[in-house]
C-alpha positions in Angstrom: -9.4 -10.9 1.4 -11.3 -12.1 -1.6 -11.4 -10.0 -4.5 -14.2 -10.2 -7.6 -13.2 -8.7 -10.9 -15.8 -8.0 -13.3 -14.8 -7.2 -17.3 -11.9 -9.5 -17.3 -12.6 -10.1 -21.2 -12.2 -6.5 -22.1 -9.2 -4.3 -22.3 -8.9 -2.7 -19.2 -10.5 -5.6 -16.6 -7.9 -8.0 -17.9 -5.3 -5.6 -17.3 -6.2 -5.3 -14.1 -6.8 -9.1 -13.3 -3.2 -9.2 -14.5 -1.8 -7.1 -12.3 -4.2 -7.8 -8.7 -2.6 -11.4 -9.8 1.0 -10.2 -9.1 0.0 -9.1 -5.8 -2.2 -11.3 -4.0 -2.6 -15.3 -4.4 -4.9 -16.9 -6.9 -6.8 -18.5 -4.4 -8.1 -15.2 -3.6 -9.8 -13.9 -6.8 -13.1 -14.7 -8.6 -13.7 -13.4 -12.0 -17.2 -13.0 -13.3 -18.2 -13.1 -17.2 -21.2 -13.5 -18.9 -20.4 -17.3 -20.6 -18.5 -19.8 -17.7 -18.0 -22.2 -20.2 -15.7 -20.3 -22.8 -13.4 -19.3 -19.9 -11.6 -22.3 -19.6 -8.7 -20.2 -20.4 -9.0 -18.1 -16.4 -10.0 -21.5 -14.7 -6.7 -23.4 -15.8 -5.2 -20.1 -14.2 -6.7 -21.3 -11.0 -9.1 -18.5 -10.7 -12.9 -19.0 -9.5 -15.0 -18.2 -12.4 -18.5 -17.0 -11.7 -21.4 -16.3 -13.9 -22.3 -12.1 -14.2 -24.8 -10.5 -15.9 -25.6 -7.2 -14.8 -29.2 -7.1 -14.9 -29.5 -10.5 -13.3 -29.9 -9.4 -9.5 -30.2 -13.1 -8.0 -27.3 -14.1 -9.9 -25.3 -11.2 -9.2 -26.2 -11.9 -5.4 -24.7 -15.0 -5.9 -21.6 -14.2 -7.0 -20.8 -11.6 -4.9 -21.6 -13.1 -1.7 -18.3 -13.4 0.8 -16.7 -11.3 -1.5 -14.2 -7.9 0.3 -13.5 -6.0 -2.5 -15.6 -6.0 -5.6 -14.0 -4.1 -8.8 -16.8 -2.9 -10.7 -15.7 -2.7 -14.6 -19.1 -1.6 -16.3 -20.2 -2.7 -19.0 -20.0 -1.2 -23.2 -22.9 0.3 -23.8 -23.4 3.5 -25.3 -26.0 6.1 -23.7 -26.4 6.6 -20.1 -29.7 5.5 -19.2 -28.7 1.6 -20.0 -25.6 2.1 -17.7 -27.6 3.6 -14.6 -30.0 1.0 -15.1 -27.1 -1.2 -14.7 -25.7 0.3 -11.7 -28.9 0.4 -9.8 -28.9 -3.5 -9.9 -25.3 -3.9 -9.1 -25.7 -1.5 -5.9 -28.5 -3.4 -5.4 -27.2 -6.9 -5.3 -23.9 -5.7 -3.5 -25.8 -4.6 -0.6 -27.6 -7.6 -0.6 -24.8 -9.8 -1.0 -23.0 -7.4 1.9 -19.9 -7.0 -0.5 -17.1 -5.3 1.7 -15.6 -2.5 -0.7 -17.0 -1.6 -4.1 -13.8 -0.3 -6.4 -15.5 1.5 -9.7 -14.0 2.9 -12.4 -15.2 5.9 -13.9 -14.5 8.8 -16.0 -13.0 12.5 -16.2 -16.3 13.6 -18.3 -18.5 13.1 -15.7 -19.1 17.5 -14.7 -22.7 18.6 -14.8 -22.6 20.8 -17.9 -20.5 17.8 -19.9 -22.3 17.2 -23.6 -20.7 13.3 -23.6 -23.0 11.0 -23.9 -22.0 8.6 -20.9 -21.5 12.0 -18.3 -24.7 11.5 -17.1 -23.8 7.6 -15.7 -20.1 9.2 -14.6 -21.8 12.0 -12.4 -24.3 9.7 -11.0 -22.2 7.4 -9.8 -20.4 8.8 -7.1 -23.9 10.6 -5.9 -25.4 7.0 -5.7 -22.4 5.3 -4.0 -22.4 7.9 -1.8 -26.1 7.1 -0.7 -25.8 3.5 -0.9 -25.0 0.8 2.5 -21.7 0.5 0.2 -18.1 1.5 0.7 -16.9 2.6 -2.3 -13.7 4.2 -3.5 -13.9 5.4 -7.1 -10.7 5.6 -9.7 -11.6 7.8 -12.8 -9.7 7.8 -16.0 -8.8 10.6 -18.4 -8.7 9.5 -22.0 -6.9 6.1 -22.8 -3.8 7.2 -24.9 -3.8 2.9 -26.3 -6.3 3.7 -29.3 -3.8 6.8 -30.5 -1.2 3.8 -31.5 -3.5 1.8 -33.9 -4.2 5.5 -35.1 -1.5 6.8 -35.9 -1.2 5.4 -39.8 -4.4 6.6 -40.9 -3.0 10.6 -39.1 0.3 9.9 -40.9 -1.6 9.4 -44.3 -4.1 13.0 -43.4 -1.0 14.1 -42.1 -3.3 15.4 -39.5 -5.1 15.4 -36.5 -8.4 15.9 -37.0 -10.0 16.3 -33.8 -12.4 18.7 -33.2 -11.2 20.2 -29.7 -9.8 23.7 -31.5 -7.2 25.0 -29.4 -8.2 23.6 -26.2 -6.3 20.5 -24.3 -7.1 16.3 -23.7 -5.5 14.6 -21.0 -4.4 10.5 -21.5 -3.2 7.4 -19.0 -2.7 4.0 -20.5 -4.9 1.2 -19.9 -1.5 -0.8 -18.5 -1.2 2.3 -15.9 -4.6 2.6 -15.1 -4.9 -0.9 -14.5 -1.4 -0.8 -12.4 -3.4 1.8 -10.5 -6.4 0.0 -9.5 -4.7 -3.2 -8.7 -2.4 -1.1 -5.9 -5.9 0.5 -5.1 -7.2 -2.9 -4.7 -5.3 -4.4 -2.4 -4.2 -1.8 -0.5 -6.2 -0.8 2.8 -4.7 2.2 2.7 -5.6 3.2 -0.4 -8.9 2.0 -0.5 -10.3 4.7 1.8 -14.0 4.9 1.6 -15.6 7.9 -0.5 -12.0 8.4 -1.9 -12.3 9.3 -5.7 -8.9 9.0 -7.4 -8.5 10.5 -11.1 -5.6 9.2 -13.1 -3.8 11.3 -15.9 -0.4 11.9 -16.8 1.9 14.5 -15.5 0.3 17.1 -18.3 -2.0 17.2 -21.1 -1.9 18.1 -24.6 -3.6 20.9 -26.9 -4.2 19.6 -30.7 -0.9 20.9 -32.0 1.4 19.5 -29.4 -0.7 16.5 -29.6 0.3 16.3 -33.6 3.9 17.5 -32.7 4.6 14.4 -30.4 3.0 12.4 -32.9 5.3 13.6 -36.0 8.1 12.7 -33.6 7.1 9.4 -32.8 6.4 8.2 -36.0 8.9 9.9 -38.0 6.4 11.8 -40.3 5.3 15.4 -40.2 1.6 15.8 -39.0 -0.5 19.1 -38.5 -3.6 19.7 -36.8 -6.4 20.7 -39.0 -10.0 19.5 -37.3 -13.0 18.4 -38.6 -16.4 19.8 -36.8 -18.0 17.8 -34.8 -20.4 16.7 -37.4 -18.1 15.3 -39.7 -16.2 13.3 -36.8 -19.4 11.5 -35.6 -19.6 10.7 -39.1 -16.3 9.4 -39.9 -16.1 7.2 -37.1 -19.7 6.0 -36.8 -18.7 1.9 -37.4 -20.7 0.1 -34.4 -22.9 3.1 -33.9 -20.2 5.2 -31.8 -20.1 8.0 -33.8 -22.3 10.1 -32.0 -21.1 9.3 -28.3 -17.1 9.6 -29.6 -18.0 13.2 -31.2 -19.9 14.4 -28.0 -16.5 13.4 -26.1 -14.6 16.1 -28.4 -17.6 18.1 -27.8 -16.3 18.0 -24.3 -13.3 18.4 -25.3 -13.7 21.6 -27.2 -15.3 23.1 -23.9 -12.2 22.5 -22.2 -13.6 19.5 -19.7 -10.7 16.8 -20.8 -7.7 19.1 -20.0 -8.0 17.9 -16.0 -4.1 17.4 -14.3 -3.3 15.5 -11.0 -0.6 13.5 -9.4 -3.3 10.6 -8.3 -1.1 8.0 -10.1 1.9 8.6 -8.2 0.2 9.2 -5.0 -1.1 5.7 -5.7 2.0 4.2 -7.1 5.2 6.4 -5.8 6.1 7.0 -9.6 4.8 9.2 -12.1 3.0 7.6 -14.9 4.5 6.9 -18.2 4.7 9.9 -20.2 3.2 10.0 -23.5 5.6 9.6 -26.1 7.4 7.2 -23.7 4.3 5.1 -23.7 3.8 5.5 -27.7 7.8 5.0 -28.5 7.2 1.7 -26.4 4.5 -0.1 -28.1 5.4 1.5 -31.7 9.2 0.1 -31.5 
């Protein structure tokens, strides 16, 4: 089997290169990024490095051709329109290159009366996997609970959580289980039943105060919940021009759309995944 891994320079593709690397040989897996040459770092691994650029068809035909199973990491951007536009051209050149298995990742804010700005992109693209020449099996993500670690000083110092969810509840995997996940997914025949759409969370979510009470216990100081509207949160956080997509997640979040629960992860990998203040005790020790 030979396996192509898009996004192996972000967070979550070079989780998952790590892990598909524990389970099948080297010799089997191409990685694409957008420069070659500054990825001398993944060729002295021994992997094949291939040029991508999603809206490059002919070179995305190239680089997927004689390729089995194709995990499709898509790319940052920040409205919806610039990642369909960038799916259509990946469907395309997979079905030209006559990739075996597309493995996607998306996203538990993907229902059809979602305010996020990327639930557009995550309800399209099991609709147009589903129509395409492709097999496809799709792996979606609640929140990441990574960024809460990097966080958690500037809540100590509001000694608050301000998000603006009121008393509804948000739902969180890591990047190291979701990546665990999709490298068992993978590899796995089994598991990589076409049409199959796996979502990964842990074993329960979280409203705002037990959120903040998990946090006070983790870090040793005493945090509250008091949110900020919506407003004032796309504000806050706008560095990079995110501001209005992260506050229209929390939209979601407010109408109770990032509170979803299911045992996909163990299904997948026999174990439940790591709980959250287990997985926040671990990388804040």
């Amino acid at each position: 089997m030979k396996y192509f891994i898009t996004g192996v320079t972000g967070h979550l593709g070079s989780q998952i290169l790590k892990e598909v690397m524990k389970l099948v040989p080297v010799s089997n897996i191409s990685v694409g990024v957008h420069t070659v040459s500054k990825a001398q770092n993944l060729s002295d691994k021994g992997l094949e490095v291939l040029p991508v650029d999603y809206m490059n068809e002919d070179m995305m035909i190239t680089s997927l051709t004689n390729k089995d199973v194709f995990v499709y990491v898509p790319s940052k951007s920040h409205d919806s329109f610039s990642r369909v536009t960038e799916l259509e051209n990946v469907i395309n050149a997979a079905e030209k290159a006559k990739v075996g298995h597309i493995l996607a990742m998306g996203f538990i804010a993907d229902q059809e009366n979602n305010p996020f700005d990327l639930s557009a992109f995550y309800g399209y693209l099991p609709r147009r996997l589903a129509e395409s020449d492709l097999k496809f099996t799709i792996i979606k993500n609640a929140l990441y609970a990574d960024p809460l670690v990097p966080y958690l000083p500037e809540l100590v110092e509001r000694k608050n959580v301000i998000y603006p969810v009121g008393n509804q509840a948000l739902t969180f995997i890591s990047l190291e289980d979701s990546a665990k996940a999709f490298a068992k997914v993978a590899t796995s025949d089994e598991l990589r039943k076409d049409g199959k759409i796996y979502t990964l969370t842990q074993s329960r979510n979280y409203t705002m105060t037990e959120l903040a009470g998990v946090l006070s216990e983790v870090s040793g100081h005493e945090i509250g919940y008091q949110p900020v509207t919506l407003q004032e949160f796309s504000d806050m956080y706008n560095q990079g021009g995110e501001g209005h997509m992260l506050g229209s997640m929390y939209h979601a979040g407010a109408m109770g759309l990032l509170d979803v629960v299911t045992d996909d992860f163990q299904k997948i990998m026999g174990t439940p995944a790591t709980d959250l203040k287990s997985f926040l005790k671990s990388k804040l020790n």
